[in-house]
C-alpha positions in Angstrom: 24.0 -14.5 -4.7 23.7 -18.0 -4.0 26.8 -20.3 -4.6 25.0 -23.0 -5.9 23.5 -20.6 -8.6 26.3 -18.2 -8.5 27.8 -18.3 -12.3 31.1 -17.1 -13.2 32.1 -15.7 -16.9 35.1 -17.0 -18.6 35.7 -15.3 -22.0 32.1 -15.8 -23.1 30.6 -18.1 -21.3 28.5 -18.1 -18.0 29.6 -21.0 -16.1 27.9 -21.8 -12.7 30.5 -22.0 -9.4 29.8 -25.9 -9.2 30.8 -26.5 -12.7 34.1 -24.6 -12.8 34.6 -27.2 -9.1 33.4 -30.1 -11.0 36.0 -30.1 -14.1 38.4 -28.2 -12.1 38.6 -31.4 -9.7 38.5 -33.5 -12.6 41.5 -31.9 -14.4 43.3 -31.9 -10.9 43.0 -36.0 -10.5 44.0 -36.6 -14.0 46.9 -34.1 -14.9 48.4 -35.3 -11.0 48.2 -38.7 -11.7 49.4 -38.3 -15.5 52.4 -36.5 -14.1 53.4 -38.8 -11.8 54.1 -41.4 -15.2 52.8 -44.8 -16.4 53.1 -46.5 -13.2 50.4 -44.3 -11.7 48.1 -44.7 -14.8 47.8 -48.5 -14.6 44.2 -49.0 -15.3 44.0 -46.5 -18.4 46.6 -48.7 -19.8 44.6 -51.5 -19.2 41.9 -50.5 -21.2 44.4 -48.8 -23.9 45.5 -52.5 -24.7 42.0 -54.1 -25.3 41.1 -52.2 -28.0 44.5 -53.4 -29.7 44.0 -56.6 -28.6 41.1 -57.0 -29.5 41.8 -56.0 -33.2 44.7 -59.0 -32.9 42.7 -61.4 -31.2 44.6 -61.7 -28.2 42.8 -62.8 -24.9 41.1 -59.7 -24.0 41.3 -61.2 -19.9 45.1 -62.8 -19.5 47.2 -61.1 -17.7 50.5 -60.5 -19.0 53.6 -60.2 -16.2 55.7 -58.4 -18.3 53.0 -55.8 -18.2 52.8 -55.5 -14.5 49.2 -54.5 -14.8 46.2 -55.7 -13.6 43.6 -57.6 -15.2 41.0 -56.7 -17.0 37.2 -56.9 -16.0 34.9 -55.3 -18.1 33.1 -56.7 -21.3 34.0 -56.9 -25.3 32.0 -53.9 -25.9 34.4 -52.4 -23.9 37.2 -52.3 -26.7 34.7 -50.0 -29.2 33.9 -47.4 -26.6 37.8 -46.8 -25.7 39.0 -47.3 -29.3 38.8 -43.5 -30.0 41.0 -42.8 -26.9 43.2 -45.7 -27.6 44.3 -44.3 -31.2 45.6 -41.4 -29.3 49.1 -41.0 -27.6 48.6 -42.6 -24.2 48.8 -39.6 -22.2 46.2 -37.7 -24.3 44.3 -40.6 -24.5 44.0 -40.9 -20.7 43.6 -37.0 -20.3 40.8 -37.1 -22.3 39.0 -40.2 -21.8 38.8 -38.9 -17.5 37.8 -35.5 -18.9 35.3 -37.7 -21.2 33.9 -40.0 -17.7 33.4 -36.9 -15.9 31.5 -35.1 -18.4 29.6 -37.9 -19.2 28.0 -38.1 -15.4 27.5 -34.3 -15.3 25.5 -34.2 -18.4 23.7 -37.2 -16.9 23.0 -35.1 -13.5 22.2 -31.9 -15.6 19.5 -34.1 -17.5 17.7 -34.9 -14.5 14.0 -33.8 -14.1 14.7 -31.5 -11.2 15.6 -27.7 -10.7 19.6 -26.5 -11.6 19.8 -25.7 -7.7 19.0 -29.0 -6.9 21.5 -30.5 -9.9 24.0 -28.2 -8.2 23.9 -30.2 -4.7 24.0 -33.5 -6.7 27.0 -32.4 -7.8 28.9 -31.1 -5.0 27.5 -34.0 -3.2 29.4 -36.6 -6.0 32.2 -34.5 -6.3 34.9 -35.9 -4.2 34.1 -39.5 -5.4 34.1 -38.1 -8.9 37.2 -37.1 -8.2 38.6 -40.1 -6.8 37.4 -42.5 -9.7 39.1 -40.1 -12.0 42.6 -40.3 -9.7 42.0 -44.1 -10.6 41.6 -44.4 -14.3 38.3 -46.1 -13.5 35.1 -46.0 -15.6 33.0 -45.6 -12.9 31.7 -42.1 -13.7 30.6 -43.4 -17.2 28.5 -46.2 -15.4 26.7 -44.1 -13.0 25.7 -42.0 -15.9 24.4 -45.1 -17.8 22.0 -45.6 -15.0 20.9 -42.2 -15.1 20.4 -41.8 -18.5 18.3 -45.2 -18.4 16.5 -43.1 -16.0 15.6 -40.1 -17.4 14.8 -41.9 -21.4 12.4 -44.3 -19.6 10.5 -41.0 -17.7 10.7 -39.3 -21.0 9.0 -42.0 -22.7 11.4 -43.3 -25.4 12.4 -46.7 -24.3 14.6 -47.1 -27.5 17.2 -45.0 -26.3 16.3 -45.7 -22.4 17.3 -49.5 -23.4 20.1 -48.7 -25.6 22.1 -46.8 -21.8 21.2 -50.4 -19.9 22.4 -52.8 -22.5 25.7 -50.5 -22.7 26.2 -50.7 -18.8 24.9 -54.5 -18.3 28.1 -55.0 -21.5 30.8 -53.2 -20.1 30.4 -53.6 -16.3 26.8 -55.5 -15.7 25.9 -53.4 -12.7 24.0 -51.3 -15.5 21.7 -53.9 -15.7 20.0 -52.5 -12.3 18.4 -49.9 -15.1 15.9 -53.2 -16.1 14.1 -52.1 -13.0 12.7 -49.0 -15.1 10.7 -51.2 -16.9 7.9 -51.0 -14.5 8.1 -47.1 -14.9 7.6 -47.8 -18.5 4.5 -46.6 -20.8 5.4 -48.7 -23.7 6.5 -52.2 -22.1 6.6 -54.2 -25.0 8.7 -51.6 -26.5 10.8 -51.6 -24.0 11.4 -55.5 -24.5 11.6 -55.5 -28.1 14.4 -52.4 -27.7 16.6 -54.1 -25.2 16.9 -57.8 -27.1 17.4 -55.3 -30.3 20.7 -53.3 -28.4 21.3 -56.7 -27.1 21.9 -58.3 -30.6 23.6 -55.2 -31.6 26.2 -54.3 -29.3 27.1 -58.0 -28.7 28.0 -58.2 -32.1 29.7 -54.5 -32.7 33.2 -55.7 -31.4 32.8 -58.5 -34.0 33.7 -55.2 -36.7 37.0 -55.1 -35.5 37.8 -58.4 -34.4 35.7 -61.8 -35.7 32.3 -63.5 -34.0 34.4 -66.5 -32.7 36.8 -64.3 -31.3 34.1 -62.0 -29.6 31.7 -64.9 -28.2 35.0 -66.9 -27.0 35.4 -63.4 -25.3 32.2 -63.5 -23.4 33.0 -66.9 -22.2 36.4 -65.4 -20.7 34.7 -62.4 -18.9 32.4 -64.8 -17.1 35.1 -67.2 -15.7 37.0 -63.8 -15.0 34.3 -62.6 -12.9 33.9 -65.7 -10.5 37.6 -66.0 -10.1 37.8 -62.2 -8.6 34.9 -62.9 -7.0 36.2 -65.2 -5.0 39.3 -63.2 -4.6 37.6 -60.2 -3.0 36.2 -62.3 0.1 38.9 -60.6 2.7 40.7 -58.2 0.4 40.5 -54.9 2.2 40.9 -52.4 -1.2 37.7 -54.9 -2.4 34.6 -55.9 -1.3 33.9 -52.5 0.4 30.1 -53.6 0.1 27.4 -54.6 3.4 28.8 -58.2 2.9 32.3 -56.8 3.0 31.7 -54.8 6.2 30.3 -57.7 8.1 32.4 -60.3 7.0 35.3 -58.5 8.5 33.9 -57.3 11.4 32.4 -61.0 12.5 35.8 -62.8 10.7 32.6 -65.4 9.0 32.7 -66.3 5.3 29.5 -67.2 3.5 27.3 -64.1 4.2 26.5 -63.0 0.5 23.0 -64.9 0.0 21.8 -63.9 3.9 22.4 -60.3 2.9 21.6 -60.4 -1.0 17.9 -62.3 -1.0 16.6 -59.6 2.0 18.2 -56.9 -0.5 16.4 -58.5 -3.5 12.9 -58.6 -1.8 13.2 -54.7 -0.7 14.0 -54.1 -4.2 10.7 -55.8 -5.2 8.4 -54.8 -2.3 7.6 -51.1 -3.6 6.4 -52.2 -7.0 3.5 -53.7 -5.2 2.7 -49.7 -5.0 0.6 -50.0 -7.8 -0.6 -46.6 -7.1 2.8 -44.7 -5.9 4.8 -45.9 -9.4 3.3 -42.7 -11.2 4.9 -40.2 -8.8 7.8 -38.3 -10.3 8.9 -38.7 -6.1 8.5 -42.7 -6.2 10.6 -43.0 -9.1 13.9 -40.6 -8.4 13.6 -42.4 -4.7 14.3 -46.0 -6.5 16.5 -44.7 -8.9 18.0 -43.6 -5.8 17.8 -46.9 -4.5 19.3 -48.6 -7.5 22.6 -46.3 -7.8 23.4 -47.3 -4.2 22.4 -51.0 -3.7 24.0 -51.8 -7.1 27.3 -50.7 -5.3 26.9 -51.5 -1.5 25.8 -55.1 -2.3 28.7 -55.9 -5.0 31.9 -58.3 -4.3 33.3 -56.2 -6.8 32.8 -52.7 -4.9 36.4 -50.9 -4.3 36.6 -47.2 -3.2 36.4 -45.6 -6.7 33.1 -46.9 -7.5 31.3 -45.0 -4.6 30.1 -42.2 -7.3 27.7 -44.8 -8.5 26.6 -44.8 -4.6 26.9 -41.2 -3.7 25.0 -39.9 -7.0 22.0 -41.8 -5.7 22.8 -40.1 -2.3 22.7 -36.9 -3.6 19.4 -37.4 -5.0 18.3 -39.3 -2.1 19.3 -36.2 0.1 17.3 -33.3 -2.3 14.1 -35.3 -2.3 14.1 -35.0 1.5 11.4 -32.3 2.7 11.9 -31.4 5.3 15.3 -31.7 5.8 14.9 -32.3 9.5 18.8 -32.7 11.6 18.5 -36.6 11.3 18.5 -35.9 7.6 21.5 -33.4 7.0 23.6 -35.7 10.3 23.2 -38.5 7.6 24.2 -36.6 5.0 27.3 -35.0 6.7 28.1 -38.8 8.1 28.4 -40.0 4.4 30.8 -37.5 3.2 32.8 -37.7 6.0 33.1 -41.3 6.1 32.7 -43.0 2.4 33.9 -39.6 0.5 36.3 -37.4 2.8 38.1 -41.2 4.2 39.2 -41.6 0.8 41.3 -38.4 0.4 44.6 -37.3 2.0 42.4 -35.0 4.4 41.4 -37.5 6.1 43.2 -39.0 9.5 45.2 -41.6 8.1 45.4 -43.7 11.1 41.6 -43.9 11.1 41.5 -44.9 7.6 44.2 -47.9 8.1 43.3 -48.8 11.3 39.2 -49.2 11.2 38.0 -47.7 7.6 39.5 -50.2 5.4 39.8 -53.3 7.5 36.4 -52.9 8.2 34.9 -51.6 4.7 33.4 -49.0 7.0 33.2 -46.8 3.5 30.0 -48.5 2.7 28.1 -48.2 6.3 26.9 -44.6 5.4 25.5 -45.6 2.2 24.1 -48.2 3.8 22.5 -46.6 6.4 20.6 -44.1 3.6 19.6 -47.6 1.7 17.6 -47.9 4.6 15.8 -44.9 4.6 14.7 -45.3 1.3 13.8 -48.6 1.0 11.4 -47.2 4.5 10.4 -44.1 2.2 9.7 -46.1 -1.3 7.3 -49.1 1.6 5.6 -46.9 3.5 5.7 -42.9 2.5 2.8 -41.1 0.2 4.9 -39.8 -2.7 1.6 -38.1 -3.9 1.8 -34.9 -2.7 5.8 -34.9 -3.0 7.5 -31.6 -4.7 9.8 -32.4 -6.5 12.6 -29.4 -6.0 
């Protein structure tokens, strides 16, 4: 039988091969890093504190020496979503809220309106950079299955909830704001408008519960200053800006490339809609989705290493919508694991990974390079007559 439908029973339960690899991996990263003590569990820690300080009012975004952890980046909303974990002892709290990330983006790829085969490859496509946002504490996981689920509501016709998954991402992290892009997939569109200014309202004011409005609003005032001042410290970073702007800027050693590389972006992202008569097709739609999981990563200041399963979940489904898959196709495929999933693990040449992969952010050329083909496929290909597997 097939691996990729192969299941194996465990007490009494059928569980498919690439599920038992999925949390297997997951546990792996998490328990390893865990293990190794709070020094290696920097970021969960991070996010541990801002649900506490939220509920004292302490500046959710100033970075405390004392601590030696980073700084936080994500939104208010952020301090509700981790409160459950935070309440926990820390090292439970981190077990479970990687366990919880994971999860989250496998339910969002199971959910997806293709066949369990296809799911399968998805997965063991994502499954290394799963693994490697989950080494890093990182919510990464949780985002990519935002998008998803934005997704999938939107093609399922219920908006409300559709809405509700982008308002969330845009909140916590903004790149889940690429799910607005849906709206053109959407039957109801006034629905759809009236939905997202309601979870809008809503989830803005949520944190409020534990903390007060002035305190919450000052917050949002914080985040954006936050924002500006890392991005203008990712310009030459090497563990930052892995992104097209990051790759070029240090191979050509030139500053001011983001608007010559983000306005072309922006326009191929606004080019298919003019396909009045391809947005129907099941084919059109998973393609930009597609689209949208990779650009919102390979054309972000922010991009670092862990957040390539955002990326390689839209390769993934990128690579089972191909038919055929002709040896261009599969070469592309094998090119991206190799060099944005495998170049991130330990089996991996390390002197190519020091020397040319992250000087030259050389992790998001592959991703890059399949950006390409769909923006091509989504201009110019008949998604009529397209399968969907």
């Amino acid at each position: 039988m097939n691996l990729l439908t192969k299941k194996i029973r465990i007490y009494k339960w059928d569980i498919s091969f690439v599920t038992l690899i999925w949390f297997l991996l997951a546990l792996i990263g998490v328990l390893l890093k865990i293990r190794l003590g709070r020094d290696q569990i920097g970021n969960y820690l991070i996010y541990e504190n801002v649900f506490w300080n939220a509920i004292h009012q302490i500046n959710l975004y100033y970075v405390d020496p004392a601590l030696h952890l980073g700084s936080y980046l994500y939104g208010p909303l952020f301090s509700i979503i981790i409160a459950p974990f935070s309440l926990l002892p820390t090292n439970l709290g981190c077990f479970l809220w990687n366990i919880a990330n994971a999860f989250f983006l496998f339910l969002a790829i199971r959910k997806l309106p293709v066949s369990y085969k296809a799911q399968n490859i998805i997965l063991l496509i994502s499954v290394l950079e799963m693994m490697t946002s989950v080494q890093n504490m990182q919510i990464n996981c949780f985002i990519a299955g935002l998008i998803i689920f934005s997704f999938i509501f939107v093609q399922k016709g219920k908006d409300f909830w559709a809405t509700l998954f982008i308002a969330i991402g845009f909140l916590v992290k903004v790149y889940g704001i690429v799910g607005i892009a849906f709206f053109l997939f959407s039957r109801h569109k006034i629905n759809f408008i009236l939905s997202f200014i309601f979870w809008l309202i809503i989830l803005i004011c949520l944190p409020m519960l534990i903390s007060s409005p002035s305190f919450v609003l000052h917050s949002y005032a914080d985040w954006y200053q936050t924002l500006i001042v890392k991005d203008n410290a990712n310009s030459f970073s090497d563990m930052q800006n892995i992104s097209v702007m990051g790759m070029l800027r240090h191979i050509f050693k030139t500053e001011h490339l983001n608007l010559d590389i983000i306005v072309p972006a922006v326009l191929v992202y606004a080019l298919p809609f003019l396909r009045v008569s391809q947005l129907k097709n099941i084919g059109f739609r998973m393609s930009y989705l597609a689209l949208a999981l990779i650009g919102v990563v390979i054309f972000s200041s922010s991009a670092e290493s862990p957040t390539y399963i955002i990326a390689v979940s839209g390769v993934g489904i990128w690579y089972i919508l191909q038919k055929p898959k002709d040896w261009p196709i599969v070469l592309l495929l094998i090119f991206t694991l190799l060099l944005t999933s495998v170049s991130s693990t330990d089996f991996f040449p390390r002197v190519l990974e020091v020397n040319y992969i992250r000087p030259y952010s050389l992790k998001a050329l592959p991703c890059f390079l399949v950006w390409l083909v769909l923006a091509f496929q989504l201009l110019m290909k008949n998604f009529k007559d397209v399968k969907i597997p």
